[in-house]
N, C-alpha and C positions, 0 to 999 in steps of 0.2 A: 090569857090566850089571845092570841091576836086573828084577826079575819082573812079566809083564807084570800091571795091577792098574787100580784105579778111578781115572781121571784126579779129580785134586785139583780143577780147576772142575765136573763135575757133581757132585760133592760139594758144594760152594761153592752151586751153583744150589737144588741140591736141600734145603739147610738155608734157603737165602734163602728159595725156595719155601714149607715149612713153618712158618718164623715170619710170611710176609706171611698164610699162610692161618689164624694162630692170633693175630696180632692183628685179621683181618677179623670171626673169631669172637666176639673179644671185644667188637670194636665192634658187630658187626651181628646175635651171635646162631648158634645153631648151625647154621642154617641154610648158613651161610658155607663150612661144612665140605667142602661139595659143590662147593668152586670147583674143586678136583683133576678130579674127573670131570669135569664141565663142560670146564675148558681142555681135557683127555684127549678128551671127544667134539670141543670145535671145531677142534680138530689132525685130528681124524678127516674129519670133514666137509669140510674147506678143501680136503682130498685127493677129497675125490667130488663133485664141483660136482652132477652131475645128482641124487645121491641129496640135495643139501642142498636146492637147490630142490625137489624132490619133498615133503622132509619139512617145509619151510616151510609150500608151499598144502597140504599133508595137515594139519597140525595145525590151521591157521586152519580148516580144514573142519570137524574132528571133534570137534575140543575146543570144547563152548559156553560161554559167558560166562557164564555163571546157575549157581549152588549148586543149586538145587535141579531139576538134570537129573542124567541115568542119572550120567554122568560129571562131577559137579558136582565132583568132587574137584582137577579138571583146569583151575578156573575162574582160578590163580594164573596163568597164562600172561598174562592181558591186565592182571592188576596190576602197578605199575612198581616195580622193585626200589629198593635206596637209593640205587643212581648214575642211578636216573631214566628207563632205557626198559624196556619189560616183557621179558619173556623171550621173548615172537612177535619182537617188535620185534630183541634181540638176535640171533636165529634168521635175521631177516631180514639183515640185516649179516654174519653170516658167511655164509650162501648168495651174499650180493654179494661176497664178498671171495673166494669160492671161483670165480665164473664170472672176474673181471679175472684170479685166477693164472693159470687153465684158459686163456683166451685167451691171454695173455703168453707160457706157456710153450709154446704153439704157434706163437706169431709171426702171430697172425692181428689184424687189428683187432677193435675187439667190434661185433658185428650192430645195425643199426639193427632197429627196428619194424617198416618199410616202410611204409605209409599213415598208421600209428597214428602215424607219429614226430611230424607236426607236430601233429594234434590233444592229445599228450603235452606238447609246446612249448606248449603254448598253456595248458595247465592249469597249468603252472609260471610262467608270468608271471602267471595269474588268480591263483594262490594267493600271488605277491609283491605282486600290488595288492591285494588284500583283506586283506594282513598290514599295509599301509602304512596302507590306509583305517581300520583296527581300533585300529592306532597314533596315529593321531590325533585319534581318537575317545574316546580315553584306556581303552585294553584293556590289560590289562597283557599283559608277555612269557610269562608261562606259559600265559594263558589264548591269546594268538595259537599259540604250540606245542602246545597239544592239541589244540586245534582243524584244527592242521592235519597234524598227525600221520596221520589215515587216508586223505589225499589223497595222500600220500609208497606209499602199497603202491596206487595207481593208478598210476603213472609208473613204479615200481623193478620189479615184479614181470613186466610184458610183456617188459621187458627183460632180463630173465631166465630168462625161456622162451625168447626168440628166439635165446638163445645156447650153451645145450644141448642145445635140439629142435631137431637139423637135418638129418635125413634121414627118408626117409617110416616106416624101422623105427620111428625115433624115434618117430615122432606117431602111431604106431599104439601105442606101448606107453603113449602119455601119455593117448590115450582110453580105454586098456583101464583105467588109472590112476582117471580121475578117474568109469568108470563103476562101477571098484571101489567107490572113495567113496563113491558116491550110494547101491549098495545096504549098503555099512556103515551110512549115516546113517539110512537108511529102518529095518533091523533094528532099530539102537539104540532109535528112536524109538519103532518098535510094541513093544518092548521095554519099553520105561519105562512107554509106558499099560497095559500088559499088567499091568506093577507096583505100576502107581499113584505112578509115582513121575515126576515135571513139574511143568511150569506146570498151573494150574486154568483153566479159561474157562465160562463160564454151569456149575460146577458138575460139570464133568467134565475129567478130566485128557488133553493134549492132546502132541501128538508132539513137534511143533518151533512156538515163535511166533518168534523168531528168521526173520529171511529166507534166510538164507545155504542151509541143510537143505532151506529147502520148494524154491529156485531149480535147483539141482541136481539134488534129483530130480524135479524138472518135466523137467529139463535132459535126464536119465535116460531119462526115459517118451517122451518127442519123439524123442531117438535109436536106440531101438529101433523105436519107431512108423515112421520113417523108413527106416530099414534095411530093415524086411519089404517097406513100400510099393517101394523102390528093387532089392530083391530084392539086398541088398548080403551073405546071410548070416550075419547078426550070431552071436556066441556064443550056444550053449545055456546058459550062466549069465546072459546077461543077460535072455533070454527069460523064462526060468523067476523073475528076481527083481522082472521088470515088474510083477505083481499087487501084490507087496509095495510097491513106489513109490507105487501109485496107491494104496494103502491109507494109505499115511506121510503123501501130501498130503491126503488125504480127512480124518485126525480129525487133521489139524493145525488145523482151522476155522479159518481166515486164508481170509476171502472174496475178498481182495482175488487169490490165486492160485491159485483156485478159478475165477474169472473169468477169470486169464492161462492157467488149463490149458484151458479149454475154448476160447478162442481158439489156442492154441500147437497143442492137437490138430486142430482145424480147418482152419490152415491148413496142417497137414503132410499131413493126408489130401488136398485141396485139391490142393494143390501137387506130392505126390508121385503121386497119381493117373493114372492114363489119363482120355480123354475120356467115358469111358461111367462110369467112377467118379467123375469129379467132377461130373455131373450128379446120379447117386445121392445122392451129400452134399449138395449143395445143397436133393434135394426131403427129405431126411431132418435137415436142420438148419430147416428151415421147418416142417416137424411138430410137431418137437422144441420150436420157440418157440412154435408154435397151443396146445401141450398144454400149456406153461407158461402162458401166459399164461390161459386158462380153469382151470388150479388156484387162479391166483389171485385171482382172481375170488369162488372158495371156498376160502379156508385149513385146511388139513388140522386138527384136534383133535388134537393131539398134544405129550407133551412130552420129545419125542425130542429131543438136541440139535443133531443135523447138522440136522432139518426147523426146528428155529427156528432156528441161524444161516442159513440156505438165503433164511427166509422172512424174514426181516434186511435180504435183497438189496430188499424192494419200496421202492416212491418213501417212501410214506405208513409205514412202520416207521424210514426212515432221519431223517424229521423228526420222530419222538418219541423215537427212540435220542438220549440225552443226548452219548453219545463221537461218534456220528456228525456230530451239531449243532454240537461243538465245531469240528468241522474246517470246518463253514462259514462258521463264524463266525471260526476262525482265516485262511482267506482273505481277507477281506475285511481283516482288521487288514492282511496281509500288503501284500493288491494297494496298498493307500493310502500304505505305507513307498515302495513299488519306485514309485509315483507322484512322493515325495516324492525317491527316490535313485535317479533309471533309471540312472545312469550309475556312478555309485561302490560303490552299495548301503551295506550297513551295515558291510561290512568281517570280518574274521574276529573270531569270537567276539561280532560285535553283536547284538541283542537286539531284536524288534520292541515297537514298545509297544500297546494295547488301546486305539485308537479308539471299537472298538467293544465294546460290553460281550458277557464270554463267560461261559458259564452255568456251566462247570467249570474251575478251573485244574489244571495240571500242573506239576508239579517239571522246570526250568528248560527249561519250556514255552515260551517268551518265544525262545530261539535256535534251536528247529524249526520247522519248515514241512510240510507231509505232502506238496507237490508238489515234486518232486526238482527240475524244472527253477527253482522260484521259491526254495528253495534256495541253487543256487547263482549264481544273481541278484546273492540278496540277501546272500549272505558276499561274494560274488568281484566284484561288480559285473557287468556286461554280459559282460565278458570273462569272465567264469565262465561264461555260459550259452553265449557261442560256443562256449566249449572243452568243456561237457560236450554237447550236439549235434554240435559234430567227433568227439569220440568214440564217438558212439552210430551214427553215420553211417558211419565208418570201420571199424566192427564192422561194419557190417548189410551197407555194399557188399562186405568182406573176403568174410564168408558166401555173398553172394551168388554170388561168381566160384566160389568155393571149390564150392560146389554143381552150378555151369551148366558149371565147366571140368577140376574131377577125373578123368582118365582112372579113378582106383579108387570102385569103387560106396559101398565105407564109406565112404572122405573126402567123397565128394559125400554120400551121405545126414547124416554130422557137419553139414556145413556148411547141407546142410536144415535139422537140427534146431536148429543153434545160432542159425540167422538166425531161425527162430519163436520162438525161444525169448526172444530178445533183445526182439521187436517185442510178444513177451508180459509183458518186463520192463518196456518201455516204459507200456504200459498199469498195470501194477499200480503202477507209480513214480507216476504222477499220482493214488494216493491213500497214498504212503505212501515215503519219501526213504530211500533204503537206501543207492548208489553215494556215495564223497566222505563221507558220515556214520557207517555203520559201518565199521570196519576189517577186519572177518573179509569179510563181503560185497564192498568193494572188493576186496581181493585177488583174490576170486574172479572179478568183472569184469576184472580185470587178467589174470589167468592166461587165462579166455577172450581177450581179444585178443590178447595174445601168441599165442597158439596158431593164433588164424584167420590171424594172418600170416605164419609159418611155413608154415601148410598150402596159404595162396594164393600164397606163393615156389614153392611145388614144383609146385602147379596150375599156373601158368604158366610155367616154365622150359621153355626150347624140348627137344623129342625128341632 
């Protein structure tokens, strides 16, 4: 009999392991060194499906893309490693590989979307004909995979909500989740101006230009707003971190959600109102515009920079604003391609060309569009804009039922807030293409729908 001792294969493994990780070093740099912990957390995570989705939309959240934010140190997540997807990216793949075991080993199928599924269907054939169009066009193969790279966390990520959030516990912990987020991102934000440490804009340092930060806690400030209106009891921390939200979006100067908050707030007092209070709004948003519109009349003397960006918004500033001009004149280049391609468009990765002459150019200005629907037009063809209105549509009615049919006062004020929030994205989107083109942003439209259709499976299951 021999004593019992280290089996001779994880010995074996464990040497083999060491030298692949000390010729990765050599090849790749000491960087490499970290594969051990790396496998060690995604052995961790494959084991916790709900915490690996969790920490996927959590880091797309918090970590920004830009060097020179609070956490610019964090900026290496959306750089692609040497085998080619970034670290979010690999993140996202083990959270996928974590929800198939999680289902498998329950013996359960994996959860459709519910509504969302076929407007999801439809984005994946838009993104195979606008791969084929781009192919023929003579785009080469990497530049059709980046491009369509932040279209893949619209389709994967709802699908992965719907299949660890499935009981009402669940979706209460997953808003408590993501209204954590919002007030982390707000702190951070006023954080960094406090620092001085950001993006600059007219000359002063600014919270979030980034969409993802300001959308959320738009996202933030609506579901509390909602909660009180619906007398749903929201948390005393989320109460108490509402001022901070509306301060995050305030010196973030991003007009364009400046204009979605005060619509998004509107319609949730509106909506969430009795009848004696939404007449109040009404004669108090009609004031509110008489008083505006004779300021403007006479422009304040000042060189404040929330009153100049503010004062940014009139007709007659937006036609001597040079960036604002550009966007007009980028339409019209746009409208006369999608003239010349209603059907095909330009394919992924195509390029519009300059019909018309524009007073400023931008660094690979020629493949953006500022109107998200004209967008995805003009990458995906027709069938891109079906499928990104199936999805904007399939959110808004999810919201909708989710609001008019939640037996719980939060779920229904959520589904308030997210369905304004949404019809508030809709608007800022027609000056500015965020869904399908950023990756951090997309996920987070992904994680909303996934979530409305979980919350409208449980709104509607019978008693």
């Amino acid at each position: 009999m021999r004593a019992p001792g280290v089996p001779r294969a994880a010995v074996g493994f464990a040497v083999a392991g060491l030298a692949l990780v000390g010729a990765a070093a050599l090849r790749y740099g000491p960087a490499a060194l970290a594969l051990p912990l790396a496998a060690a957390a995604a052995v961790a995570l494959v084991q916790r499906p709900r915490l690996a989705v969790a920490l996927t939309v959590g880091v797309m959240v918090v970590f920004e893309g830009r060097a020179d934010d609070l956490l610019g140190f964090a900026k290496g997540m959306y750089d692609p490693l040497p085998v080619g997807p970034t670290p979010a990216e690999c993140l996202l793949g083990v959270a996928t590989l974590a929800v198939v075991i999680y289902r498998l080993a329950a013996e359960r199928p994996l959860r459709l979307a519910g509504p969302l599924t076929l407007p999801l269907l439809m984005v994946v054939l838009a993104v195979a004909a606008g791969a084929v169009t781009g192919h023929f066009a003579g785009i080469g193969t990497q530049e059709l995979i980046f491009a369509a790279r932040p279209l893949v966390w619209l389709v994967v990520v709802p699908l992965l909500i719907v299949n660890v959030v499935e009981t009402e516990r669940d979706v209460r912990g997953a808003l408590a989740l993501g209204a954590g987020l919002a007030l982390l991102k707000a702190a951070i934000g006023v954080a960094g101006v406090v620092a001085g440490v950001g993006v600059v804009v007219d000359g002063a340092t600014i919270t979030y230009y980034e969409p993802t930060a300001n959308w959320l806690v738009l996202l933030g400030t609506l579901g509390a707003l909602a909660a009180l209106l619906l007398r749903a009891r929201p948390p005393v921390w989320l109460l108490a971190g509402t001022p901070l939200m509306v301060l995050s979006l305030a010196l973030s100067l991003r007009r364009s959600f400046w204009i979605g908050a005060a619509l998004g707030i509107l319609l949730v007092i509106l909506l969430g109102s009795r009848p004696a209070g939404r007449r109040i709004v009404v004669i108090v948003a009609l004031l509110l515009g008489l008083a505006g519109w004779a300021l403007a009349l006479q422009p304040l003397q000042s060189e404040d920079t929330l009153i100049k960006r503010a004062q940014s918004l009139e007709p007659t500033k937006v036609e001597q604003n040079a960036q604002d001009r550009y966007r007009i004149d980028e339409l019209q280049n746009v409208t006369a391609e999608l003239r010349q391609h209603p059907v095909t468009g330009l394919g992924l990765g195509g390029q519009w060309t300059a019909k018309h002459p524009l007073g400023v150019e931008h660094e690979n200005g020629r493949s953006y569009t500022h109107v998200v629907a004209f967008w995805w037009w003009l990458k995906l063809g027709i069938l891109g804009l079906l499928a990104y209105l199936a999805v904007m549509a399939a959110c808004l009615a999810m919201s909708w039922q989710v609001w008019r049919r939640s037996a719980d006062p939060l779920l229904s004020a959520a589904g308030l807030a997210l369905m304004c929030g949404l019809l508030a994205l809709a608007v800022v989107e027609t000056i500015g293409s965020f869904t399908g083109v950023d990756p951090r942003f997309t996920a987070l439209v992904g994680a909303v729908g996934g979530l409305l259709a979980v919350m409208r499976r449980l709104a509607l299951r019978a008693p």
